[in-house]
N, C-alpha and C positions, 0 to 999 in steps of 0.2 A: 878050311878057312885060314886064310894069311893072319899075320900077325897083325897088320893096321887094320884088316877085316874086324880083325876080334876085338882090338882098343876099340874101335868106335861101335860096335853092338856095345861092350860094357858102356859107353858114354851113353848113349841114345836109351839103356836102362835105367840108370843109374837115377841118383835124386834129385839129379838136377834138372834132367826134364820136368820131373810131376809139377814142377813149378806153384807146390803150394805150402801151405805150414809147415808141413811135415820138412820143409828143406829145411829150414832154421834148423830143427833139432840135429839133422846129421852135417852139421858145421866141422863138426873133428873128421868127420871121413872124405866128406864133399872139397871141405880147400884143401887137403894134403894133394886129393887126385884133379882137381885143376889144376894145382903147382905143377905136376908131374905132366901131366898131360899139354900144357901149353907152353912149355919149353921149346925155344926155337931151333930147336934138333929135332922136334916130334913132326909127324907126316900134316904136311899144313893143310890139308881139307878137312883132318879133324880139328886143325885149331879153329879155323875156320868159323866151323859148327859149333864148336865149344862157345866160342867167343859170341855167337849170336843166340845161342840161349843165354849164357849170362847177363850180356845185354838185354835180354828180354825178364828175365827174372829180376835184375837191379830195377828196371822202372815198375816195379810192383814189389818192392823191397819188402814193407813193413809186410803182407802179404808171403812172403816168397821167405828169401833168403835173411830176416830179419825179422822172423814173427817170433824169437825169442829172445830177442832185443841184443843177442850175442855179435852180429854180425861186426861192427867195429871193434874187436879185437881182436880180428882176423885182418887188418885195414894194412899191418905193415906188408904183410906176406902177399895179401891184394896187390898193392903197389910197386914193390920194390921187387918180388918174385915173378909175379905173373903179369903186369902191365909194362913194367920197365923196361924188361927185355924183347917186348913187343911192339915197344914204341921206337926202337933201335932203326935207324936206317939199314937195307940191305937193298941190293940191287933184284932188279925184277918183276914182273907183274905178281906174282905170286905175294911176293911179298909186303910188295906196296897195296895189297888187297888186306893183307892180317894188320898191316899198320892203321887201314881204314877203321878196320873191326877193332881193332882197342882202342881206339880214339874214340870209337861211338860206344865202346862198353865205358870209357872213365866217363862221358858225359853224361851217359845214365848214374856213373856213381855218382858222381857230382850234384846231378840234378831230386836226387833219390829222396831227399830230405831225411835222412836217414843218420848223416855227418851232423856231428855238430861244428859249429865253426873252427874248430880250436881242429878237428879234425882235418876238416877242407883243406886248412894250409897245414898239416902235416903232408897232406899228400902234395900239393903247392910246392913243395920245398922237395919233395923229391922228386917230382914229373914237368914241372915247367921249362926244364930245359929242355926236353922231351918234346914236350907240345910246340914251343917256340919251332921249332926243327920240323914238324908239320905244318906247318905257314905255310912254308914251300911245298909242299905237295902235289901232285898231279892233279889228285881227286878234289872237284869243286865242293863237293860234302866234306870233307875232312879239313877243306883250310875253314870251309865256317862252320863246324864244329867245334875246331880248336881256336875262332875267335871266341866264342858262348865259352868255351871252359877258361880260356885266362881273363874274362870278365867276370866269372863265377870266381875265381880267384883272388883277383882283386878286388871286390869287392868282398870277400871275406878276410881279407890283411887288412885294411884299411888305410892307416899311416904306418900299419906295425913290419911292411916290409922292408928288409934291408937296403939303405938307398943307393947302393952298387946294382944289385939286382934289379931292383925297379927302374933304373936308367936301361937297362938292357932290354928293355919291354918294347917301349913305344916305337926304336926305329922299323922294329918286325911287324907292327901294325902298321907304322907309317906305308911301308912296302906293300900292305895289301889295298892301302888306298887306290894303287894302282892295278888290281887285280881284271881279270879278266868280267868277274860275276859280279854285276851290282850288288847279289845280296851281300856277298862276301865284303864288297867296299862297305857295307851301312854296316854290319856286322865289326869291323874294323871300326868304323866310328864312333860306334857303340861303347866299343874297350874304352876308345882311346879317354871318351869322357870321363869314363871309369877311373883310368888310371892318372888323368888331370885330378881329380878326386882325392886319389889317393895322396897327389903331390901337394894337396890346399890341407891335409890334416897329415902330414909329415914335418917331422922340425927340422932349421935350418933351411928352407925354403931356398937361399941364395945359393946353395949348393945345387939345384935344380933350374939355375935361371940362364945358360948356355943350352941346354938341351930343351929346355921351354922354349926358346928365344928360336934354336932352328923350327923346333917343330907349330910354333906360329909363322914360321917364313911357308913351310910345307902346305902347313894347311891352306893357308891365302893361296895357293896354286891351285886348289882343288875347289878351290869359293868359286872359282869361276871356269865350274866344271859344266860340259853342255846336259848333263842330268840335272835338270831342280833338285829333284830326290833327294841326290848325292851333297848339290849345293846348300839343301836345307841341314840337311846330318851336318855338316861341315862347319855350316854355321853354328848350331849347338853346339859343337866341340869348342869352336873357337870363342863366344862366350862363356863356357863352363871355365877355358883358363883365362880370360880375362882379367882376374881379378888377381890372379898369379903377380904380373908384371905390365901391369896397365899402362902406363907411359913407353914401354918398348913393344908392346903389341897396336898401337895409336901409329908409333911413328912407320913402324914396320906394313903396318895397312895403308897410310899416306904416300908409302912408296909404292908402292903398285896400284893403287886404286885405277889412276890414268891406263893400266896396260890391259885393266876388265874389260870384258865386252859389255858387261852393263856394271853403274856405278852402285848399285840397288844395296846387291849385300853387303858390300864394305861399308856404307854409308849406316846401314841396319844395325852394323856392329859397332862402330864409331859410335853410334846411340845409345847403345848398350855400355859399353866403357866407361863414355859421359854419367850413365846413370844409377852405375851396380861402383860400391865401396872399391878400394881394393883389400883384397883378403890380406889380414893380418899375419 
């Protein structure tokens, strides 16, 4: 038996398949040989596999890998050793397949209910540069996966992201408006209202009113997308910031309305302006 023969019989044993309580308790032995084993020097068909059992164990967390409630303080060594270096651009189909697979094992972590808040954006703060960088991706599962995790993100920051940071956000969503996969575009819209969100409970507001100000020019370009679908999403984003900068998103809509093929949505939103405060 070869040496990767023998790592992956020991994996395929090991306590990470039995995928039940009993993985919780071997937490000292199970994360040292993840680390080790998913190192992007190791033979990528076991990371592979490794990475789609954990995936498969994170979304039965409390269950699985967390039925002794130990499993978040194992969270750095999660992140920073074993997903980080996995989320790493490298040239290749090989590779750009493992970067799929830890993009869908963080969104099980993420979605795990397992984090608590204060958790989520520890790993926020060290994988979003990470995830932003799969936007681009090949695989249409992986750019809308990594919309669902930087709305899970944000949406766990709230106001409390740093505003350097959260300015780097929205033009990489903006980019998937124009994505090949509607889900991906409505997925993208999704953030984006998110992170308008985050910008109505951030102080200093006026520091955010150039990059608001383009990204209501953007969005009015996609209001009068031949998708309804898209056009509806669009329009919820675009009164979600409304109330941002309401006289610059008025006048910015009166400049284009005349170049829509229908007057409908701008006028819908002009309504909405007219009728919602503006956010203090």
């Amino acid at each position: 038996m070869t040496g990767g023969a023998r790592e992956k019989a020991r994996i395929s044993g090991s306590p990470a398949t039995a995928q039940g309580p009993a993985l919780g308790e071997a937490l000292p032995h199970v994360v040292p040989t993840l680390r080790a084993c998913l190192q992007p020097s190791r033979d990528p068909q076991m990371r592979l596999k490794l990475f789609s059992i954990l995936s498969t164990v994170l979304l039965r967390a409390a269950d699985t890998i967390n039925s002794q409630g130990q499993f978040p303080s194992y969270l750095e060594t999660m992140t920073k050793d074993i997903l980080a270096p996995n989320l790493q651009w490298h040239a290749g189909r090989t590779a750009a397949a493992i970067r799929v697979a830890a993009v869908s094992c963080l969104w099980a972590l993420t979605s795990s209910e397992v984090l608590s808040a204060k958790q989520i954006r520890d790993v926020q703060e060290t994988l979003m540069p990470q995830v932003l960088t799969t936007l681009e991706e090949d695989s249409q599962m992986t750019r809308l996966i990594s919309c669902r995790i930087i709305n899970t993100f944000l949406k766990t920051s709230g106001g409390m992201m740093d505003a350097e940071k959260l300015i780097k956000i929205y033009p990489e969503l903006l980019k998937r408006l124009d994505d090949v996969s509607n889900d991906v575009r409505m997925a993208a819209a999704s953030t984006l209202v998110t992170w308008l969100q985050c910008v109505k409970g951030a102080d200093g507001k006026s520091y955010y009113q150039s990059s608001v100000q383009y990204l209501y020019r953007e969005l009015l370009v996609h209001l009068d997308d031949p998708v309804r679908a898209i056009q509806d999403a669009i329009l919820e984003v675009l009164k979600e910031g409304s109330g941002l900068f309401p006289d610059l998103l008025v006048r910015e809509t009166e400049a284009v309305i005349h170049k829509h093929r229908s007057a409908t949505y701008c006028e819908q939103l002009l309504q909405h302006v007219q009728a919602v405060p503006a956010t203090q």
